[in-house]
LUMROKE-383036 format. One record per residue: residue number from 1; z, y, x of N, C-alpha, C in turn. Coordinates in steps of 0.001 Angstrom, whole numbers, plus 500000, padded with zeros to 6 digits. Layout:
SITE pos   n_zz   n_yy   n_xx  ca_zz  ca_yy  ca_xx   c_zz   c_yy   c_xx
SITE NUM      Z      Y      X      Z      Y      X      Z      Y      X
...
END
This chain:
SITE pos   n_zz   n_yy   n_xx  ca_zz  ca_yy  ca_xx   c_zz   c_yy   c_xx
SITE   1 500000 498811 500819 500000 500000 500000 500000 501263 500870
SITE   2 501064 501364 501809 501112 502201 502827 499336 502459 503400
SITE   3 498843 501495 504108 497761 501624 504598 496927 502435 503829
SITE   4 496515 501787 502637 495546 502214 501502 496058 503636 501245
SITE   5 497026 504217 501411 497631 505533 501383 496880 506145 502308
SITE   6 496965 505723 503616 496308 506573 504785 495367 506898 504791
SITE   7 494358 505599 504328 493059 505735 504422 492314 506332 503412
SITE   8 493136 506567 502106 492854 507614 500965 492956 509004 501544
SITE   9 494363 509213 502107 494518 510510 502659 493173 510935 503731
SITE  10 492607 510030 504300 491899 510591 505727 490586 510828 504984
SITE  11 490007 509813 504012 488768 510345 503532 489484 511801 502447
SITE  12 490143 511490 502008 490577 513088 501016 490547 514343 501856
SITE  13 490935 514298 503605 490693 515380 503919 490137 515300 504977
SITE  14 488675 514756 504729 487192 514325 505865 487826 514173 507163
SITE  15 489045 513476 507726 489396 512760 508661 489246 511369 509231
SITE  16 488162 511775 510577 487496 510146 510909 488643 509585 511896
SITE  17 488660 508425 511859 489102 507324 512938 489721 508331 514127
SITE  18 488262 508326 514060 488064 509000 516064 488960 510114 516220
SITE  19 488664 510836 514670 489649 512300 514860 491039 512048 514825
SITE  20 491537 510866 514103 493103 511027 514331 493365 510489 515404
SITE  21 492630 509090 515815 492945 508670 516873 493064 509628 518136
SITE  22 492522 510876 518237 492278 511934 519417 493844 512518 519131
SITE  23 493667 513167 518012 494962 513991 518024 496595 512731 517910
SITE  24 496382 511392 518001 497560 510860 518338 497682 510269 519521
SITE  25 496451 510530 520795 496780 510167 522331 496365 508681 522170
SITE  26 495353 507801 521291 495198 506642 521238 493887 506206 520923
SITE  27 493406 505325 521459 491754 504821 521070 491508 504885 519862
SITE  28 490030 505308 519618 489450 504681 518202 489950 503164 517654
SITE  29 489319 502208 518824 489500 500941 518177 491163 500479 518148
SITE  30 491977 501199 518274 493270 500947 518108 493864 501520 516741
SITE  31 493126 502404 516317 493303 503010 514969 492968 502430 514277
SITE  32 491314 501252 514368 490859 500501 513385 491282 499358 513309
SITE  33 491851 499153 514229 492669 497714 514550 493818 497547 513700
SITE  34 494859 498612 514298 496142 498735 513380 495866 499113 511834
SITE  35 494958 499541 511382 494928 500239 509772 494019 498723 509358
SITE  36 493208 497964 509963 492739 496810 509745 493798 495941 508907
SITE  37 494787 495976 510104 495786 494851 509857 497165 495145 509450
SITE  38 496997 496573 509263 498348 496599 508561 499539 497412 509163
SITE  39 498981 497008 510945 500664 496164 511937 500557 497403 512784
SITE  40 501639 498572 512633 501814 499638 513099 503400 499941 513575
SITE  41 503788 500625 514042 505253 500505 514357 505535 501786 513358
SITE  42 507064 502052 512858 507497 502938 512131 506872 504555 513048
SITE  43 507239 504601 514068 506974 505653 514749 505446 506167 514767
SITE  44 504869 505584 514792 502569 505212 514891 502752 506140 513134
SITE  45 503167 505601 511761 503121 505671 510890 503688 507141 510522
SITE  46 504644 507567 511461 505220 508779 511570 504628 510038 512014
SITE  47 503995 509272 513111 502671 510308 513799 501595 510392 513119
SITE  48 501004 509764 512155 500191 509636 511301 500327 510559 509963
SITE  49 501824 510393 509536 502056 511405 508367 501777 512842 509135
SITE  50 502360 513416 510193 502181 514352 510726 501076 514863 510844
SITE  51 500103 513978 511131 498000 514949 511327 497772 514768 510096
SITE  52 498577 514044 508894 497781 514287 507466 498726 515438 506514
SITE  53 499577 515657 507524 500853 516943 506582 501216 516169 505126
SITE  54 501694 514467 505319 502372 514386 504739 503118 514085 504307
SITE  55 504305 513516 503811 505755 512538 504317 505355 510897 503452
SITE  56 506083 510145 504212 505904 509087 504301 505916 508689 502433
SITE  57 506439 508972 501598 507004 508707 500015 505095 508853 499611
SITE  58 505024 510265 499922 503221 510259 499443 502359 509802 500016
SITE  59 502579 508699 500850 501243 507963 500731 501579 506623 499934
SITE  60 502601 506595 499603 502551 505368 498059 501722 505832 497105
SITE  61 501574 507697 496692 501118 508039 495793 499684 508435 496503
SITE  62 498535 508377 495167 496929 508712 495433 497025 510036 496022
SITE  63 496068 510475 496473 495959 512288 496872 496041 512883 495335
SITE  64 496103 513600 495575 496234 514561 493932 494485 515065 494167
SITE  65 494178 515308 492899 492636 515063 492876 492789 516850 492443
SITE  66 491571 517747 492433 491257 518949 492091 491752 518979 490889
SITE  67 492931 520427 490517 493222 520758 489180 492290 521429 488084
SITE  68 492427 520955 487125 490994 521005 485983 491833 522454 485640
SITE  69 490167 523137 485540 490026 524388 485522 489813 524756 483864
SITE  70 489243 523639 483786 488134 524090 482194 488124 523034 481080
SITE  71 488569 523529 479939 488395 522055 479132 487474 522264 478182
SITE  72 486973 521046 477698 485829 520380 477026 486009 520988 475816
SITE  73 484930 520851 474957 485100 521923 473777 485932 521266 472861
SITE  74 485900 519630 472720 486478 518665 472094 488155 518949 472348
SITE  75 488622 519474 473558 489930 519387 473762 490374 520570 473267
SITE  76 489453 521781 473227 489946 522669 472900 489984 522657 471398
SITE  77 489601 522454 470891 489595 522046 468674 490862 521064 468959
SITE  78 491339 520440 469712 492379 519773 469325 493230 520291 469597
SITE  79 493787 521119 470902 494958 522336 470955 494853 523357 470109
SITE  80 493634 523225 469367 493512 524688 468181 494152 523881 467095
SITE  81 494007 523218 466664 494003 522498 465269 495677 522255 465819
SITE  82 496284 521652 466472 497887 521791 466777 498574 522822 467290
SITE  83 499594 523665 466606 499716 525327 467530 501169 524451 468407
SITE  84 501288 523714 468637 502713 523007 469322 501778 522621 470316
SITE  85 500778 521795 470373 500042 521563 471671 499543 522706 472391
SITE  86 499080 523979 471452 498479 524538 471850 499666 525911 472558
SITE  87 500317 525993 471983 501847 526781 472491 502822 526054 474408
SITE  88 502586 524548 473797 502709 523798 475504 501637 524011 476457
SITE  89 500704 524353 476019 499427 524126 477043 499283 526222 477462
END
């Protein structure tokens, strides 16, 4: 889960292999090796939250995706037609 965290985080913010591997003092193929298999030491995983700015709890969770700007005309007749939805929103 951890892993799949990282590797969400690195494509979410166009971070290759090569690039973290540079900024953590360690080969490419040691980056693809360890995220391959899993098998990283707590500290590797630590240095890792650090070039993605982010603590270890959020990479259980997905990246947060772009906040919706604009809603569909369909959503908007339904916060019209409810003034309690439309008073929360």
């Amino acid at each position: 889960m951890l892993v799949a965290g990282v590797k969400s985080r690195l494509r979410a913010q166009n971070i290759t292999y090569r690039e973290l591997a540079a900024q953590l003092g360690v080969s490419e193929p040691t980056i693809q090796r360890d995220l391959a298999r899993g098998n990283f030491s707590l500290h590797r995983l630590g240095e890792i939250c650090k070039v993605l700015g982010v603590g270890l709890a959020d990479l259980a969770q997905p990246p947060e995706s772009s906040p919706m700007t604009e809603l569909t005309a369909d959503h908007e007749q339904v916060l019209v037609a409810d003034p309690r939805l439309l008073l929360v929103t």
